[in-house]
Backbone as numpy.savetxt, mean C-alpha at the origin, in Angstrom:
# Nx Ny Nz CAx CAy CAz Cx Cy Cz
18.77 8.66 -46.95 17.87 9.56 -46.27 18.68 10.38 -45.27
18.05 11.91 -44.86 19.11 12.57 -43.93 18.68 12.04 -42.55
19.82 12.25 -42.02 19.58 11.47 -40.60 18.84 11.98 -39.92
18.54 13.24 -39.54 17.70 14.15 -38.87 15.91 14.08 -39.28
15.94 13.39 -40.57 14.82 13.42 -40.93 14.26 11.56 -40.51
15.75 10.65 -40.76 15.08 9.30 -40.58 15.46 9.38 -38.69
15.23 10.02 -37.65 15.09 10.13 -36.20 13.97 10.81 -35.89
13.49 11.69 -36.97 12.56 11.94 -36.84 10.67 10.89 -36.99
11.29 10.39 -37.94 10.55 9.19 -38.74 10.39 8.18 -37.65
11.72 7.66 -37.25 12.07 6.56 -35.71 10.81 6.95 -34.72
11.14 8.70 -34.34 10.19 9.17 -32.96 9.25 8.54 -33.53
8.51 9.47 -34.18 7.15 9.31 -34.92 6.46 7.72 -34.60
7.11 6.99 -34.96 6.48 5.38 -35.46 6.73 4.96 -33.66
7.82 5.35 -33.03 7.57 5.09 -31.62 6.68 5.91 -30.58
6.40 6.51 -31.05 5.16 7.88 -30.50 3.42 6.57 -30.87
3.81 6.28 -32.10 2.77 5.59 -32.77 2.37 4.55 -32.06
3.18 3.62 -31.48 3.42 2.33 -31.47 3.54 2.33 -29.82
4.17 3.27 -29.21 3.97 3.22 -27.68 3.41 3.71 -26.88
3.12 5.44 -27.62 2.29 6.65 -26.99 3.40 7.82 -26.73
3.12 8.88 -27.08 3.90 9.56 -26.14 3.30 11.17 -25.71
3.94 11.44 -24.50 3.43 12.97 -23.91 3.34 14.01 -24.75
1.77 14.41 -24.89 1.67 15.71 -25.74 2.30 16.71 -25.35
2.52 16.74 -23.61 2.90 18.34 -23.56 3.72 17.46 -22.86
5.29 18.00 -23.21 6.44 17.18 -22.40 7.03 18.19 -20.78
5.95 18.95 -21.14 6.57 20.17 -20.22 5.49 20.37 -18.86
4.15 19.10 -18.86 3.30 19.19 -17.59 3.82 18.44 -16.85
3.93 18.92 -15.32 4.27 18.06 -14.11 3.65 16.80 -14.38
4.28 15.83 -14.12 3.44 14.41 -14.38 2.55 13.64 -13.08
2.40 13.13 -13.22 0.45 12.83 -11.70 0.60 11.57 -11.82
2.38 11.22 -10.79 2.25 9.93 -10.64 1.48 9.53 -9.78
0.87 8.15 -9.91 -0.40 7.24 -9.05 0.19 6.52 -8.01
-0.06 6.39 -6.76 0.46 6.18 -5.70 -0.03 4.79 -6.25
0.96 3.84 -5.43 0.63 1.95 -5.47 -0.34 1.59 -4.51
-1.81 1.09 -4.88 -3.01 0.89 -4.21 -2.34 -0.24 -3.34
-2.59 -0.04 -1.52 -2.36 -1.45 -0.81 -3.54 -1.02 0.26
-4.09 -2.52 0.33 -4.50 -2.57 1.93 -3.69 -3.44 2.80
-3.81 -3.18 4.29 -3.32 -3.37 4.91 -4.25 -3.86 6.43
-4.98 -4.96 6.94 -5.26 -4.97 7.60 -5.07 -5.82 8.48
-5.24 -5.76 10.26 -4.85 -7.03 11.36 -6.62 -6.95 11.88
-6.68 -8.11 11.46 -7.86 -8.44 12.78 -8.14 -8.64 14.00
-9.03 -8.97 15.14 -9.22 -8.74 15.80 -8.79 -10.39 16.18
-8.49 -10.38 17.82 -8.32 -11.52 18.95 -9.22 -11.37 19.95
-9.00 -12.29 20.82 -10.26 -12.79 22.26 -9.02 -11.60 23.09
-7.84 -11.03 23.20 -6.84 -10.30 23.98 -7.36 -8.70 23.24
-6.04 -8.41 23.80 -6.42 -7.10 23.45 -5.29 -6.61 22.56
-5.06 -7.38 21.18 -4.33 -7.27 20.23 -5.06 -6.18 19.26
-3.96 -4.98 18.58 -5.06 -4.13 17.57 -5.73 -3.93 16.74
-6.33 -3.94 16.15 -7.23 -4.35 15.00 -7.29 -2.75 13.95
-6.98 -2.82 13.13 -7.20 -2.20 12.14 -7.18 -2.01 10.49
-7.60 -1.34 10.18 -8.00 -1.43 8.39 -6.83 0.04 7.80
-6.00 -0.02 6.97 -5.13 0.79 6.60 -5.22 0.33 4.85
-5.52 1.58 4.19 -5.82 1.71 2.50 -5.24 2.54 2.45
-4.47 2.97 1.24 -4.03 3.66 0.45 -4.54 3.64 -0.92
-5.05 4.78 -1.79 -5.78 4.41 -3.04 -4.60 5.04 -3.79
-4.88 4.89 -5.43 -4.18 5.56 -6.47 -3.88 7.27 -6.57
-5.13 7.30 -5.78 -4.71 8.81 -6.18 -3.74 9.72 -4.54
-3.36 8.45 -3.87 -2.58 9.38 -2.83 -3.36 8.89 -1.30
-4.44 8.81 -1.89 -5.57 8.95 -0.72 -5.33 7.95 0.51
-5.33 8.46 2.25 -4.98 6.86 2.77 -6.28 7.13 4.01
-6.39 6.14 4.08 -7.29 5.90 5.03 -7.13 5.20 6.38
-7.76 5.23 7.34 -6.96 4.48 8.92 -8.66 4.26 9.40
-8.82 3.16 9.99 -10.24 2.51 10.19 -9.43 1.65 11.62
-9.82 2.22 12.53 -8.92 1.93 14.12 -10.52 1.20 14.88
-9.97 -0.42 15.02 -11.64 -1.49 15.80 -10.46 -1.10 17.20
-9.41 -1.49 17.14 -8.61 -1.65 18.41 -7.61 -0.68 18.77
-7.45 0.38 19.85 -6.70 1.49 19.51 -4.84 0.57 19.27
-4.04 1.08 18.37 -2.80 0.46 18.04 -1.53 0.95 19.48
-0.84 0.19 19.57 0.08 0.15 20.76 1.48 0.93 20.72
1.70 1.59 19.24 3.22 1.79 18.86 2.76 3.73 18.89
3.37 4.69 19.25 3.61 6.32 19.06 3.77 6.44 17.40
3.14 7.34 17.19 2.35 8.39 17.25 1.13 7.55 17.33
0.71 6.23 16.63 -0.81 5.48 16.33 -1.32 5.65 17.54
-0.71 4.99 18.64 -1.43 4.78 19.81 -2.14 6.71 20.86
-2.01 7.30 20.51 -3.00 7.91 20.68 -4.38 8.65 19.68
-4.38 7.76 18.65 -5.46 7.94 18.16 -6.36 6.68 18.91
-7.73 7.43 18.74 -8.94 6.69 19.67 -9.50 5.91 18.31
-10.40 4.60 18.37 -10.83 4.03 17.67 -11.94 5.06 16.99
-12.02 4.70 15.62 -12.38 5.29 14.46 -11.86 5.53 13.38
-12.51 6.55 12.38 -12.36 6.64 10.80 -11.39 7.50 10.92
-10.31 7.73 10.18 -9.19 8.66 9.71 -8.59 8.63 8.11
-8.47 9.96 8.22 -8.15 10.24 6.62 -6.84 10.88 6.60
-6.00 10.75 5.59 -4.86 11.71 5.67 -4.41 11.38 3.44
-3.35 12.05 3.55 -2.76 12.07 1.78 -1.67 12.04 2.28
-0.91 10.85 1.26 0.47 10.68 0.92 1.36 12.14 0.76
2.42 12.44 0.73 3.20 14.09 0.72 4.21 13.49 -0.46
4.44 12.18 -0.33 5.22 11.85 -0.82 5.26 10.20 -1.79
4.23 10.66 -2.92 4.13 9.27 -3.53 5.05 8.58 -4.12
6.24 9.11 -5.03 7.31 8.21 -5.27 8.16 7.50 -3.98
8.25 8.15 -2.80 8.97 6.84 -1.88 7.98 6.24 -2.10
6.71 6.46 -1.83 5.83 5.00 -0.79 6.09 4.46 -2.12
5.78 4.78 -3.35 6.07 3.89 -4.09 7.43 2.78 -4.24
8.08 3.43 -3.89 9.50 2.45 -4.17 9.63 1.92 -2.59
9.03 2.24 -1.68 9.23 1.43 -0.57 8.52 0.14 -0.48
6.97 0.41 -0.85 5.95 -0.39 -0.62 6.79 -1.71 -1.87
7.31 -1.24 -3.40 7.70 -2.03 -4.16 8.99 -3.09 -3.59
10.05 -2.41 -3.39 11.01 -2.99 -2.51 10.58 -4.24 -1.20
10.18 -3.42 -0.71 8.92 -4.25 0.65 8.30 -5.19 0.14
7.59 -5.76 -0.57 6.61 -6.41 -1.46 7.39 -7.45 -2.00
8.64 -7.09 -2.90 9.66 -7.85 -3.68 10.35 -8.18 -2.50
10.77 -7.77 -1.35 11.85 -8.70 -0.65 10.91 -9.66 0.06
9.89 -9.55 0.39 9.23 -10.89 0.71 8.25 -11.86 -0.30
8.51 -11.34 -1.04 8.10 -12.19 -2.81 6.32 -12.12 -2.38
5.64 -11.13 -2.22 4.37 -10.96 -2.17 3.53 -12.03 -3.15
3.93 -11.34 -4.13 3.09 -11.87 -5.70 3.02 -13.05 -5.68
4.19 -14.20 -5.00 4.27 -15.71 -5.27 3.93 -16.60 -4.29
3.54 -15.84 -2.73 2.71 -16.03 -1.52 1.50 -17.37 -1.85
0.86 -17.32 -0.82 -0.43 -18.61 -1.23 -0.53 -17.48 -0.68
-2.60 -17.36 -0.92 -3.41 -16.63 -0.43 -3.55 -16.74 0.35
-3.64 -17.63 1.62 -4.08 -18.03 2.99 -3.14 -19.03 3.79
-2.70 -18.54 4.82 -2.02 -19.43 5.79 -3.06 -19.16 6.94
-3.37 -20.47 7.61 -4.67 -20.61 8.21 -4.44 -21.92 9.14
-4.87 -22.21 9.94 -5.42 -23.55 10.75 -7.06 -23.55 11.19
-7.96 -23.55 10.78 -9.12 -23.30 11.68 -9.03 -23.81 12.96
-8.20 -24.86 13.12 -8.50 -25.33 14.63 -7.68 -24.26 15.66
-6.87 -23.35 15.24 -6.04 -22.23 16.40 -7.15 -21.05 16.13
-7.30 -20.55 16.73 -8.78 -19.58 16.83 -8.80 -18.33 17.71
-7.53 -18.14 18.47 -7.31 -16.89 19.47 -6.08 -16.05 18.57
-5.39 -15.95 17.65 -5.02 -15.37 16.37 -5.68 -14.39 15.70
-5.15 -13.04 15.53 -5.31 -12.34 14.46 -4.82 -12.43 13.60
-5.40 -11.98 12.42 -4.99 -12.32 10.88 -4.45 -11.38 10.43
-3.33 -11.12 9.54 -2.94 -10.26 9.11 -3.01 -10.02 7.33
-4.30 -9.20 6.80 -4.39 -9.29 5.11 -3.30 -8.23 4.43
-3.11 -8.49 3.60 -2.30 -7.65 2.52 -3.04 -7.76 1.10
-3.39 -6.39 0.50 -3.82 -6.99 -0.72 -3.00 -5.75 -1.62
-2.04 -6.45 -2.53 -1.10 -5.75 -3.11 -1.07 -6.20 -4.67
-1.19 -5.38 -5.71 -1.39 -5.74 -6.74 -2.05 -6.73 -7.24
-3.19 -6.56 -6.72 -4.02 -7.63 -7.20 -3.97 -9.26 -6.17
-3.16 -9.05 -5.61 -2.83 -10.28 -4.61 -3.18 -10.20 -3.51
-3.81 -10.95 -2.97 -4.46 -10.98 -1.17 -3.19 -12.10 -0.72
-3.01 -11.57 0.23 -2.67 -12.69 1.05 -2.81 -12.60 2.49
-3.59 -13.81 3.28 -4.21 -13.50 4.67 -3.49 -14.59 5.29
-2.32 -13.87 6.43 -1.22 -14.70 7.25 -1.81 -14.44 8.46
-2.55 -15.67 8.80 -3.18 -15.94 10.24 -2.17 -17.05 10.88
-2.10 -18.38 10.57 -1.08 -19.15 11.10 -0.07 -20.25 10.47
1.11 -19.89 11.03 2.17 -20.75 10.42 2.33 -20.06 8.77
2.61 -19.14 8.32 2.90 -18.15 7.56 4.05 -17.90 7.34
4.54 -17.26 6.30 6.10 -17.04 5.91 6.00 -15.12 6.68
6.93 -15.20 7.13 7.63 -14.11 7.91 7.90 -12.95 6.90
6.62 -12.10 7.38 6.38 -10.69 6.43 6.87 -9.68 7.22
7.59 -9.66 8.52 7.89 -8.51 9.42 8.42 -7.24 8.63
9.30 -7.72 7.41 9.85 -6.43 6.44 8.86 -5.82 5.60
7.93 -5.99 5.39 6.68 -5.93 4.44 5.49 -4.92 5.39
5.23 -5.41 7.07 4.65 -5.06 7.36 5.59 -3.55 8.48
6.71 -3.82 8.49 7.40 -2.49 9.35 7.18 -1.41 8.34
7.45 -1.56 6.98 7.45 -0.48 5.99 5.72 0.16 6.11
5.20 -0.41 6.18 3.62 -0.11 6.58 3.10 0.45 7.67
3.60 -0.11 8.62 3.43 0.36 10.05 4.24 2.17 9.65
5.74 1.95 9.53 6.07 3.16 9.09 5.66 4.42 8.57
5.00 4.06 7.39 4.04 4.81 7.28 2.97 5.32 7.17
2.35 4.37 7.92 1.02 5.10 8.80 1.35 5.94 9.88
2.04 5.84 10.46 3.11 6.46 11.65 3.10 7.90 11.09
3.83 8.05 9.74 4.45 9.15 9.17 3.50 10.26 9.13
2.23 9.62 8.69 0.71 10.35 7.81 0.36 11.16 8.83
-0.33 12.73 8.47 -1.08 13.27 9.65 -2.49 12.60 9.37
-2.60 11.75 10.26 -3.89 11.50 10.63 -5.15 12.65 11.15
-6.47 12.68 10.33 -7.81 13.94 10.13 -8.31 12.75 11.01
-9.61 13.22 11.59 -10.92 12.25 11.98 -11.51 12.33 11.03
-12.44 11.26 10.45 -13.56 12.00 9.65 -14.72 11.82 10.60
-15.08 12.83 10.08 -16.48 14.05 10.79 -17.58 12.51 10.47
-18.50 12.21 11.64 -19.18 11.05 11.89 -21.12 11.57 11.41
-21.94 11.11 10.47 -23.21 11.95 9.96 -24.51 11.57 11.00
């Protein structure tokens, strides 16, 4: 068979068998990596907040306690909206971040009920929750990359109905 014709045959059955791009020539609409990110609240005056990022870019900032670190700390408690600029880092950061503290292989809950003046800190990353309230494996690299970029995002208000 001519070779040009059996590479052609090859594509084909791997087009078949894996999928491939009709138009090889459209910008591609990569999906940002869905994480939440939240710290709960203490009896002190530790910060409390809710931080999402969805697939399509989208991030969200939900402020119970105003946060203590520049630029966050002068936003006032409430709803905020902003979009990723840049979804392949967060992607390879949040991935990196995630893999150096072995997210995926975490227990879901580090906990004592009897310590009770503690905020909790959730992560829910590919499908995995994990809520480090006490005596927890040391996520500080996991959660600086996060803090980071919420930092980065221009934070909107959203308009209250």
């Amino acid at each position: 068979m001519h070779r040009v014709g059996l590479g052609w045959i090859l594509t084909a059955i791997a087009c078949l068998l894996w999928g491939c791009a009709v138009n090889a020539g459209a910008p591609s609409t990569t999906q940002a990596l869905p994480f939440h990110y939240q710290k709960t609240m203490c009896f002190g005056p530790c910060p409390a907040f809710t931080f999402t990022v969805s697939a399509s870019g989208a991030a969200s900032l939900d402020i119970i306690r105003p946060l203590r670190e520049a630029p966050l700390n002068a936003l006032e408690p409430g709803r905020y909206s902003a979009q990723l600029e840049n979804v392949i880092g967060w992607n390879q950061k949040i991935t990196a971040a995630a893999s150096a503290v072995n997210h995926n292989r975490l227990d879901s809950l580090y906990d004592n009920p009897r310590v009770t003046d503690l905020p909790a800190t959730i992560t829910i990353y590919n499908g995995k929750s994990v809520t480090n309230r006490y005596n927890g494996p040391d996520l500080t690299t996991l959660y600086a990359v996060l803090d980071e970029a919420m930092a980065a995002l221009k934070w909107h208000p959203n308009e209250t109905k």
